[in-house]
mmCIF file of the N, C-alpha and C atoms, coordinates in Angstrom:
data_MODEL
# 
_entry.id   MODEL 
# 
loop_
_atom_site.group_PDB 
_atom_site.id 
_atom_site.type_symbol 
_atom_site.label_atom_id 
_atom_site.label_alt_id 
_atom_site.label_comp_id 
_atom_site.label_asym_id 
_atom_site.label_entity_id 
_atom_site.label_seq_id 
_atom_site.pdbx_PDB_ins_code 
_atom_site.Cartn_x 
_atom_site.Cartn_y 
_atom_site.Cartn_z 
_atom_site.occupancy 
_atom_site.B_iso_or_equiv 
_atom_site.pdbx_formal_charge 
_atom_site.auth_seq_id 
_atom_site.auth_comp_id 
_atom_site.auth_asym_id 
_atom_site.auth_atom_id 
_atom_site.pdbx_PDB_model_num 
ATOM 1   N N  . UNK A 1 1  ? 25.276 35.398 74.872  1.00 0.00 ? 1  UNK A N  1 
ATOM 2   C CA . UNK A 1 1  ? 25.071 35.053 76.261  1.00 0.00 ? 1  UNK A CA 1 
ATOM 3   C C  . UNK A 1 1  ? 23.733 34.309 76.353  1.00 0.00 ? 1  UNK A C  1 
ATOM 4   N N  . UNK A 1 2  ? 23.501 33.268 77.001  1.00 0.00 ? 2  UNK A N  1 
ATOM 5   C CA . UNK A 1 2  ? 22.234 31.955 77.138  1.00 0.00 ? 2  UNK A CA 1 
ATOM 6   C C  . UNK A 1 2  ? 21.940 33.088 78.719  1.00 0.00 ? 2  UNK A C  1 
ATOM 7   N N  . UNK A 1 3  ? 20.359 32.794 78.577  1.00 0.00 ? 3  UNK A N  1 
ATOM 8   C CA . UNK A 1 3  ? 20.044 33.048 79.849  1.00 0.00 ? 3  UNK A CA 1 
ATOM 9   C C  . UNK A 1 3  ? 19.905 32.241 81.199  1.00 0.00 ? 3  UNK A C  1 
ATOM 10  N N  . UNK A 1 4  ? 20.818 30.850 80.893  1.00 0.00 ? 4  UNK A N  1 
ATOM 11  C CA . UNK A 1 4  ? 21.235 30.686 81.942  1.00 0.00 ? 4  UNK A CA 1 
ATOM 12  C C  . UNK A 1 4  ? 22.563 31.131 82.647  1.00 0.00 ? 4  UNK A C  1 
ATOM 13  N N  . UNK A 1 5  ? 23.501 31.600 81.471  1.00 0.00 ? 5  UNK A N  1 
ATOM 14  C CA . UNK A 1 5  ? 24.822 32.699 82.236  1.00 0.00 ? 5  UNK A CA 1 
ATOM 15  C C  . UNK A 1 5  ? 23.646 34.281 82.311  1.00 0.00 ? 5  UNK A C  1 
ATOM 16  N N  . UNK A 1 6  ? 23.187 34.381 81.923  1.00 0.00 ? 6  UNK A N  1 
ATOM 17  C CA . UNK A 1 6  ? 22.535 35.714 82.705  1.00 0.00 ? 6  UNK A CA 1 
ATOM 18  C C  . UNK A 1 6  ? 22.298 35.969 83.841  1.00 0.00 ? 6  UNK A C  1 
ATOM 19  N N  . UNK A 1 7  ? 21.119 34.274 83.773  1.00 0.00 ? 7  UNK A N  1 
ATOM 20  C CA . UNK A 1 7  ? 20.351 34.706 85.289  1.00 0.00 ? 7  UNK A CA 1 
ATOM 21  C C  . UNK A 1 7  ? 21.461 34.639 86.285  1.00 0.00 ? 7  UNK A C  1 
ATOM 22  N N  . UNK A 1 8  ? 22.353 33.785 86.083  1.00 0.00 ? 8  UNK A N  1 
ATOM 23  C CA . UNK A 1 8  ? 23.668 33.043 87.283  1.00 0.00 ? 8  UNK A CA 1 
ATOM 24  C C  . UNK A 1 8  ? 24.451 34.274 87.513  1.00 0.00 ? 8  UNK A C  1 
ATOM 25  N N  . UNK A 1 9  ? 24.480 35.213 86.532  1.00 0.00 ? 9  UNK A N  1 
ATOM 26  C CA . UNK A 1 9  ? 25.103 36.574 86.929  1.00 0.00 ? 9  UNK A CA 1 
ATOM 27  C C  . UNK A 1 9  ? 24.484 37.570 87.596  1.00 0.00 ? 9  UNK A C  1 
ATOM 28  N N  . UNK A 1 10 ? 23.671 37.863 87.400  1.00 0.00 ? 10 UNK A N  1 
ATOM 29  C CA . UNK A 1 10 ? 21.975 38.137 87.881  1.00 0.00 ? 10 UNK A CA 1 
ATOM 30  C C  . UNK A 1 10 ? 22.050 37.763 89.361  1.00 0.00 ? 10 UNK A C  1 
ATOM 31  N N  . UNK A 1 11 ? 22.190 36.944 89.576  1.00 0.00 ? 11 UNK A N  1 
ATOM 32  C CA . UNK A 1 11 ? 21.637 36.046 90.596  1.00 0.00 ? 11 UNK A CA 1 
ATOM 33  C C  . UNK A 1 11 ? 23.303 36.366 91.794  1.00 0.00 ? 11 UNK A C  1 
ATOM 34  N N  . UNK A 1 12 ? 24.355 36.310 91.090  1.00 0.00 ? 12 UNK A N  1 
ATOM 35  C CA . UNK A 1 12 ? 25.317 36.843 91.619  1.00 0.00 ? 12 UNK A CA 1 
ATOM 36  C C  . UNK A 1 12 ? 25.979 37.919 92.234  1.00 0.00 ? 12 UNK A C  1 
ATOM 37  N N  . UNK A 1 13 ? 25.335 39.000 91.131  1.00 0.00 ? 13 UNK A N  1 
ATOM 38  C CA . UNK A 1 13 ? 24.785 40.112 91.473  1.00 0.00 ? 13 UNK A CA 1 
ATOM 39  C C  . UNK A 1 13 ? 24.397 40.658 93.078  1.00 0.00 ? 13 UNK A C  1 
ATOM 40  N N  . UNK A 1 14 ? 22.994 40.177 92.978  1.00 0.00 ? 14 UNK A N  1 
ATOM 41  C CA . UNK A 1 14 ? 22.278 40.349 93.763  1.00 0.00 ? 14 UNK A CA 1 
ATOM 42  C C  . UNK A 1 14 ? 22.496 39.444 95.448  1.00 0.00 ? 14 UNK A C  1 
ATOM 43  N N  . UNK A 1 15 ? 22.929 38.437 94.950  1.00 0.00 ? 15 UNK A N  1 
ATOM 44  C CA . UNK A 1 15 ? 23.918 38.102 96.672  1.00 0.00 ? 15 UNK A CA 1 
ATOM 45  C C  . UNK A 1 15 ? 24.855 38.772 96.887  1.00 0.00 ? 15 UNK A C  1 
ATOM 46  N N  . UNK A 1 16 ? 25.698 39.495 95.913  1.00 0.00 ? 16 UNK A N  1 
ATOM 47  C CA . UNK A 1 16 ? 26.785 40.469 96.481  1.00 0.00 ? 16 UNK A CA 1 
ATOM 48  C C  . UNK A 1 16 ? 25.981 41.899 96.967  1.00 0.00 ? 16 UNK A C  1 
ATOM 49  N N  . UNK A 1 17 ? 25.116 41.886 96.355  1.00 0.00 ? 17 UNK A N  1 
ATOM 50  C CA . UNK A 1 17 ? 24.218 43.143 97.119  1.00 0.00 ? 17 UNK A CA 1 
ATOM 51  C C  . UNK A 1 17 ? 23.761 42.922 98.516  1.00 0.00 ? 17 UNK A C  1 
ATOM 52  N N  . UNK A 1 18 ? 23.320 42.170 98.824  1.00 0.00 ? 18 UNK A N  1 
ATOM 53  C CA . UNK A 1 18 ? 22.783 41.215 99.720  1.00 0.00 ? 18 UNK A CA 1 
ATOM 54  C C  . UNK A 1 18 ? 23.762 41.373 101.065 1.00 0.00 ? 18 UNK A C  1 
ATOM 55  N N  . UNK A 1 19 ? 24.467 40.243 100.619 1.00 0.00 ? 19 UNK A N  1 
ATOM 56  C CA . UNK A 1 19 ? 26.231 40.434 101.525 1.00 0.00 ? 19 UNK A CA 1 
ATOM 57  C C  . UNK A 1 19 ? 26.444 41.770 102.148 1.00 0.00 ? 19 UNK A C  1 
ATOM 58  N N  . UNK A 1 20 ? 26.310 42.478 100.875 1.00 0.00 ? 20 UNK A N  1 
ATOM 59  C CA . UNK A 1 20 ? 27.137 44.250 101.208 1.00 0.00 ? 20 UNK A CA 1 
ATOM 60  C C  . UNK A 1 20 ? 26.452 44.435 102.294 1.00 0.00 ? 20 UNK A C  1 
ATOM 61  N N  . UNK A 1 21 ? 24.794 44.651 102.276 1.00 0.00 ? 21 UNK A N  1 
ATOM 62  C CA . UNK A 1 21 ? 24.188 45.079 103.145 1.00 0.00 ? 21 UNK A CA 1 
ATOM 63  C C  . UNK A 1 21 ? 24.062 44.975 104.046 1.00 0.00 ? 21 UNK A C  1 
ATOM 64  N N  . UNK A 1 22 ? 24.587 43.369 104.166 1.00 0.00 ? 22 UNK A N  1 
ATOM 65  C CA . UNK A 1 22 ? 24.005 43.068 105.653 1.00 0.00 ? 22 UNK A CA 1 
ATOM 66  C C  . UNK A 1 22 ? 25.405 42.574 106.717 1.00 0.00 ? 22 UNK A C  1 
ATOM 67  N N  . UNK A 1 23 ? 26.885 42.502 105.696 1.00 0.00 ? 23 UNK A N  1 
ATOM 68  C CA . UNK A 1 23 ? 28.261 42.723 106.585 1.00 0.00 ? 23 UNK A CA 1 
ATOM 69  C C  . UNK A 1 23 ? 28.672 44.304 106.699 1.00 0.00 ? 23 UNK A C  1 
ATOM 70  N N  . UNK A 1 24 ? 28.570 44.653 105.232 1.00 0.00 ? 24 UNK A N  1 
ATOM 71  C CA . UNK A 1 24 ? 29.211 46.280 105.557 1.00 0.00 ? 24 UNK A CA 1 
ATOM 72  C C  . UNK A 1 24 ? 28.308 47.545 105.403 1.00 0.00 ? 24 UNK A C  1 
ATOM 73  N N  . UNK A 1 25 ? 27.486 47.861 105.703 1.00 0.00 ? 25 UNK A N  1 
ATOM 74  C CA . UNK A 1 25 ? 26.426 48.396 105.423 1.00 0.00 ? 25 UNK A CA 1 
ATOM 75  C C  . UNK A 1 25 ? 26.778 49.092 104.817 1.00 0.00 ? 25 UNK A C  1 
ATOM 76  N N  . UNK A 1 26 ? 26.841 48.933 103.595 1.00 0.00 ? 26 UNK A N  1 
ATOM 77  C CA . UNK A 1 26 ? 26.638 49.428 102.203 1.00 0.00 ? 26 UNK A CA 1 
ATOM 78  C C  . UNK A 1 26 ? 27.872 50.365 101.707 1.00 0.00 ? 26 UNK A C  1 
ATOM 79  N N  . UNK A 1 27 ? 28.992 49.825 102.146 1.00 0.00 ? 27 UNK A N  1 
ATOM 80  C CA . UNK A 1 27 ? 29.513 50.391 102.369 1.00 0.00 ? 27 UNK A CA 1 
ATOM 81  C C  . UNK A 1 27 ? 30.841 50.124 100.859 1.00 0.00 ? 27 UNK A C  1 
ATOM 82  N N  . UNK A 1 28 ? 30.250 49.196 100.338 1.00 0.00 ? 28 UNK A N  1 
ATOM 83  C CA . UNK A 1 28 ? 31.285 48.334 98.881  1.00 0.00 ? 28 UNK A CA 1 
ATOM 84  C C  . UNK A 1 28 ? 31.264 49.068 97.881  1.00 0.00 ? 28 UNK A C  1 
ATOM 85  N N  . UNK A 1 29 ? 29.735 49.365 97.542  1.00 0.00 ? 29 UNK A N  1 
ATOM 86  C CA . UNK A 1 29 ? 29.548 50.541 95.937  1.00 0.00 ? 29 UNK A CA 1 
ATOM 87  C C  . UNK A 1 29 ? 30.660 51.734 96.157  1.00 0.00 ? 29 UNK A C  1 
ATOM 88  N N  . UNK A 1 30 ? 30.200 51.764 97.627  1.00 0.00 ? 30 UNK A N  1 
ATOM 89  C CA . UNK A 1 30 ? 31.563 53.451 97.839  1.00 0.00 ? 30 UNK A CA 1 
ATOM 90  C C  . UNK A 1 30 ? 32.819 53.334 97.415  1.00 0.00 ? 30 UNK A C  1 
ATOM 91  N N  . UNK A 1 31 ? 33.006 51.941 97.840  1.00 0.00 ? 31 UNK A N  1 
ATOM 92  C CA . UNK A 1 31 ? 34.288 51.671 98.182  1.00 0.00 ? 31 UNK A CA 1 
ATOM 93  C C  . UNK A 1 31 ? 34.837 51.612 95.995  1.00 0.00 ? 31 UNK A C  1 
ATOM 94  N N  . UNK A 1 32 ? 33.971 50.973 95.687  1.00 0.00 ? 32 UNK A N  1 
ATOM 95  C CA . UNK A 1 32 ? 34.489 50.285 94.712  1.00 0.00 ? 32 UNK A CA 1 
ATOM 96  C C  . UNK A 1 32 ? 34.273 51.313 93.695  1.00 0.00 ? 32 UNK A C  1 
ATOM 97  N N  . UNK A 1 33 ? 33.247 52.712 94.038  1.00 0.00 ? 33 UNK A N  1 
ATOM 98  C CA . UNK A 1 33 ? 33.359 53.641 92.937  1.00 0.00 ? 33 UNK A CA 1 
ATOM 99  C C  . UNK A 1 33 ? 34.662 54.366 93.078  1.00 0.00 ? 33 UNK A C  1 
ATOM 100 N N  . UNK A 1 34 ? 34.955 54.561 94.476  1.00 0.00 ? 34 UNK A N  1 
ATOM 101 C CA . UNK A 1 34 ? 36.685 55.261 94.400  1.00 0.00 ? 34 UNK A CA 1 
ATOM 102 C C  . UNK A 1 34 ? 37.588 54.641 93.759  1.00 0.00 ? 34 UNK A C  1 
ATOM 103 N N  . UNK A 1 35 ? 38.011 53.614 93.946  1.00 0.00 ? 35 UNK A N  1 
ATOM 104 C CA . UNK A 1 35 ? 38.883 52.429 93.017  1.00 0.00 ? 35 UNK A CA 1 
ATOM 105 C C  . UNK A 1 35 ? 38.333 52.830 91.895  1.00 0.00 ? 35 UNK A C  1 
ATOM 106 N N  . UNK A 1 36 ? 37.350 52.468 90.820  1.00 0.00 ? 36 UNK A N  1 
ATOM 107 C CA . UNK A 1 36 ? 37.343 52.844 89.978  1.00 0.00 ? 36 UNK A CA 1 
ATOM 108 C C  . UNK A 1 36 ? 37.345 54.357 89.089  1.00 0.00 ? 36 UNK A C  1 
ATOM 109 N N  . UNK A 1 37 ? 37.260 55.289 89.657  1.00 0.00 ? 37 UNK A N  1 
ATOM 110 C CA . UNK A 1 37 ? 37.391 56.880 89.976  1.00 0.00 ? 37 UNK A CA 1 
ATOM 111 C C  . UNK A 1 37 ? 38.774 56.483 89.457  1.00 0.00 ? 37 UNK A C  1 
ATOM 112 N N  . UNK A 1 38 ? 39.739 56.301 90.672  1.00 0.00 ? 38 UNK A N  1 
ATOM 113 C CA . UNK A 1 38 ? 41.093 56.046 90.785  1.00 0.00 ? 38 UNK A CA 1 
ATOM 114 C C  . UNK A 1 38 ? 41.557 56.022 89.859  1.00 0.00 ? 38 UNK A C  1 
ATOM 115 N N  . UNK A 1 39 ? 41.215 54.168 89.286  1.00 0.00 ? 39 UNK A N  1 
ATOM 116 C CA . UNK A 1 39 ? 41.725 53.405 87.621  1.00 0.00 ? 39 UNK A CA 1 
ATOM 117 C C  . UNK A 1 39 ? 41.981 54.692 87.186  1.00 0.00 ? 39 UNK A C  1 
ATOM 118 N N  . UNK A 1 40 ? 40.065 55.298 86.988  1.00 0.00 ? 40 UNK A N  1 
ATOM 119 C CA . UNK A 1 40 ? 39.980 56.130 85.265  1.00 0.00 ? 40 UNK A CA 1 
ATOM 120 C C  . UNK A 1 40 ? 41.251 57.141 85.703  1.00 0.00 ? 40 UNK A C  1 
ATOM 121 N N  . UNK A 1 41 ? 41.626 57.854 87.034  1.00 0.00 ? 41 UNK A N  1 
ATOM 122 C CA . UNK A 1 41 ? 42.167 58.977 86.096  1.00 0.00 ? 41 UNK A CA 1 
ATOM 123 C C  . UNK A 1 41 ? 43.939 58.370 86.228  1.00 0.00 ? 41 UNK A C  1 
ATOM 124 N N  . UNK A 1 42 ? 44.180 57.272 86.783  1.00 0.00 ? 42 UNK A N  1 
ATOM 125 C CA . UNK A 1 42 ? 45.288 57.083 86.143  1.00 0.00 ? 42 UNK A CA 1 
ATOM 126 C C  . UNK A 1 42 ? 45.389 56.484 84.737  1.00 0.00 ? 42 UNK A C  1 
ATOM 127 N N  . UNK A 1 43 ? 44.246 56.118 84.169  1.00 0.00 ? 43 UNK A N  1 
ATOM 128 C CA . UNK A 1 43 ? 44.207 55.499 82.950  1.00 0.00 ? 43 UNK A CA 1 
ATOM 129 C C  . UNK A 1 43 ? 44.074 56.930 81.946  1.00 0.00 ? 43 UNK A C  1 
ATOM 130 N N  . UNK A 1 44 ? 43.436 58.116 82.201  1.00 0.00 ? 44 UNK A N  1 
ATOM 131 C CA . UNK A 1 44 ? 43.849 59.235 81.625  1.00 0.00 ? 44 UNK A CA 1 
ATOM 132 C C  . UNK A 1 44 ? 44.695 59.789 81.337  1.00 0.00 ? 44 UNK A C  1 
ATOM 133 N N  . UNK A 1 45 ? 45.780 59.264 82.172  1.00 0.00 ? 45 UNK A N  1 
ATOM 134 C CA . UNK A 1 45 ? 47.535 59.894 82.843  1.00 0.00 ? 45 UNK A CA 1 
ATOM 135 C C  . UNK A 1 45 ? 48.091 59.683 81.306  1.00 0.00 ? 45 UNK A C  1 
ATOM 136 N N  . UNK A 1 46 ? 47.590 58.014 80.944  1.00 0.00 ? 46 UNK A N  1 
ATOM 137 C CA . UNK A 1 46 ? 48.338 57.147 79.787  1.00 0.00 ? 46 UNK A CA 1 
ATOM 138 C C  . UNK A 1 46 ? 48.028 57.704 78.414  1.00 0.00 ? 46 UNK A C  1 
ATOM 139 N N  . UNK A 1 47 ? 46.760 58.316 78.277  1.00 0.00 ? 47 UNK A N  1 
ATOM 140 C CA . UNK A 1 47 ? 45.737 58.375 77.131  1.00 0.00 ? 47 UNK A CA 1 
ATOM 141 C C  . UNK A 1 47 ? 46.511 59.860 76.476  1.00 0.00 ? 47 UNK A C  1 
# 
């Protein structure tokens, strides 16, 4: 990885943080740790 795909991810990052805060108040990490919660334990179901 060049640190110009870093910083641009980096940098991507941090406007989606940005965004979150200031349309859904903060309301995305929640959102997106349940979904992923979710995945894992149907991906356990398989394992």
């Amino acid at each position: 990885m060049t640190n110009t795909i870093a910083i641009a991810i980096l940098v991507m990052i941090g406007v989606l943080f940005v965004a979150d805060q200031l349309l859904f108040q903060w309301a995305l990490p929640l959102n997106a740790a349940r979904l992923i919660d979710g995945l894992i334990e149907y991906l356990s179901f398989w394992r």
